[in-house]
C-alpha positions as CSV (number, residue, x, y, z in Angstrom):
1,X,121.5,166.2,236.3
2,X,121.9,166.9,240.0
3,X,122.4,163.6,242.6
4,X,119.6,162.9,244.8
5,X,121.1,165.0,248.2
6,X,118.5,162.1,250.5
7,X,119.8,159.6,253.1
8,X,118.7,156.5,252.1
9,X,116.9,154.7,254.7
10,X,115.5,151.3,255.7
11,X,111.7,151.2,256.1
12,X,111.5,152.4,260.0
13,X,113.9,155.3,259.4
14,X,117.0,154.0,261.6
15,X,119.8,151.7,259.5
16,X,120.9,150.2,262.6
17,X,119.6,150.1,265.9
18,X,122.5,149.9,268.6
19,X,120.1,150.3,271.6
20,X,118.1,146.8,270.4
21,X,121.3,144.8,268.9
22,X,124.2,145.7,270.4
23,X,127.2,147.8,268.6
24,X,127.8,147.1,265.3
25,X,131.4,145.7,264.6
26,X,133.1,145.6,261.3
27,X,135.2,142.0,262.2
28,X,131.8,140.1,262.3
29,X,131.8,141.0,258.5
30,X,135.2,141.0,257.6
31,X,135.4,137.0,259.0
32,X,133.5,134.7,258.4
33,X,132.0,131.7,261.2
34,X,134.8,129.3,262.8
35,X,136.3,127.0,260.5
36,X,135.2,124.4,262.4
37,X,131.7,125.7,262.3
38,X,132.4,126.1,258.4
39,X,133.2,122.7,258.3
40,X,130.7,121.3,260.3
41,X,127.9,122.7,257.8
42,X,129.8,121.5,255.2
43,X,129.9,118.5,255.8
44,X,125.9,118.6,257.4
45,X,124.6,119.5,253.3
46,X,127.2,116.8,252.2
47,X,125.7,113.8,254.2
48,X,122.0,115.6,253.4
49,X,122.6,115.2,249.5
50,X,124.3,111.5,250.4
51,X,121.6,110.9,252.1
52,X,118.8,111.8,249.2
53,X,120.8,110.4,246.4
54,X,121.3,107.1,248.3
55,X,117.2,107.5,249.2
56,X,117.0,108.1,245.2
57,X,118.7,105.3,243.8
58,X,117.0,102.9,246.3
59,X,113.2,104.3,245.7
60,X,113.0,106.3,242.7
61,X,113.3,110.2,242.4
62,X,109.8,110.7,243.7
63,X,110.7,109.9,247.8
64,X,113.5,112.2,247.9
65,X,111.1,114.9,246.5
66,X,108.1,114.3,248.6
67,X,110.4,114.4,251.5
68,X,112.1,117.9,250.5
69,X,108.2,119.1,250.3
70,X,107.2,117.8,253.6
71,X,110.2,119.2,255.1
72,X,109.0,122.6,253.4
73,X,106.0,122.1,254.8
74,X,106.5,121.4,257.9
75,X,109.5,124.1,258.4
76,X,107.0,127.2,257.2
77,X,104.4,127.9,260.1
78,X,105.8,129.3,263.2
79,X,104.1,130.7,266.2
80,X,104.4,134.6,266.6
81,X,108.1,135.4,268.8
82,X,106.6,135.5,272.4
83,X,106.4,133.4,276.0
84,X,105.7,130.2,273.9
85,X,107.7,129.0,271.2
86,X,107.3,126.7,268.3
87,X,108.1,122.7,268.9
88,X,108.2,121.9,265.7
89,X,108.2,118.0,266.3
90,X,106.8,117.3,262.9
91,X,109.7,118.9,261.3
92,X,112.3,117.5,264.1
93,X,111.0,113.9,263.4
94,X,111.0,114.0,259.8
95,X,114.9,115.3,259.4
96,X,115.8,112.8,262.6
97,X,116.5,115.5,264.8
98,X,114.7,113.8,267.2
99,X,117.1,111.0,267.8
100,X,119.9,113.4,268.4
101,X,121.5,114.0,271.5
102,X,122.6,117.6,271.8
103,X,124.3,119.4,274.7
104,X,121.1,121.5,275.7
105,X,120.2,117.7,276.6
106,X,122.6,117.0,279.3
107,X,123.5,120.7,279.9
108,X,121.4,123.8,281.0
109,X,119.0,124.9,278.4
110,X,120.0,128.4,277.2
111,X,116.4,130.1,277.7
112,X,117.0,129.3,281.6
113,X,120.3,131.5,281.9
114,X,120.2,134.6,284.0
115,X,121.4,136.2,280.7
116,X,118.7,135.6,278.8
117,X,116.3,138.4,277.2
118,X,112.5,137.4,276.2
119,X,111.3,137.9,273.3
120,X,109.8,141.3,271.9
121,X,107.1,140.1,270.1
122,X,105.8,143.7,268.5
123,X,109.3,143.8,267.7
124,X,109.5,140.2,266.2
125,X,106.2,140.5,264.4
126,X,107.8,143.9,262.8
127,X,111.0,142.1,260.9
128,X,108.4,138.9,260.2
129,X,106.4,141.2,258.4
130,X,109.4,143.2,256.8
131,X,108.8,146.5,258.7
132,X,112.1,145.8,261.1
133,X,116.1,145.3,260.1
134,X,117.4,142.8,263.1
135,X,117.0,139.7,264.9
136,X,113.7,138.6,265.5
137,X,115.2,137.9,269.0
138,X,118.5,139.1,270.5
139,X,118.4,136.4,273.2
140,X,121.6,137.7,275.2
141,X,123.4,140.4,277.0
């Protein structure tokens, strides 16, 4: 039997897009995120299973499962990518985000850099819906 002599091709003809995301480089896949950042997930899910076993053994197996479905939830309905984006206060006061203090609190918030890039929102309704390879938003230069 003869091979197939086709390119195969992402839906959208075009495997990657250099003019939307930048050059493609082959170190971003060789190596992986910071080992600090490695770590710093890490440990994040570690104390996020501490935190549901401890809720667990203190209220029963039910609370730690209604809370993973509200977080679900909560986490699934975004706005479309555009000028306004989604608050998601429900989901930030459920996990306790809202009691952190991160830098975009005391420092500049990144959306108000001369270096940032609005959003395309044909282009981020395209990978929502599966039609598009990419970020939904490439947010620098």
């Amino acid at each position: 039997m003869e091979e197939s002599k086709t390119i195969p091709h992402e839906i959208g003809g075009v495997r990657s897009d250099a003019f939307r995301f930048g050059l493609h480089g082959v170190k971003s896949d060789i190596l992986g995120s910071h080992p600090l950042e490695s770590s710093y997930h890490s440990t994040k899910i570690r104390q996020e299973e501490m935190k549901r076993k401890i809720l667990a053994n203190t209220y029963g197996s039910a609370l730690p499962m209604k809370l993973e479905l509200d977080r679900q939830i909560l986490s699934r309905f975004h706005r479309p990518p555009g000028a306004i984006p989604s608050s998601m206060v429900g989901l930030e006061a459920l996990t306790g985000f809202l009691e952190g203090f991160g830098f975009e609190d005391y420092l500049n918030d990144p959306k108000e850099s001369e270096s940032f890039r609005p959003a395309d929102m044909h282009h981020g309704m395209e990978v929502r819906l599966g039609l598009s390879r990419g970020p939904v938003c490439p947010s620098f230069i």
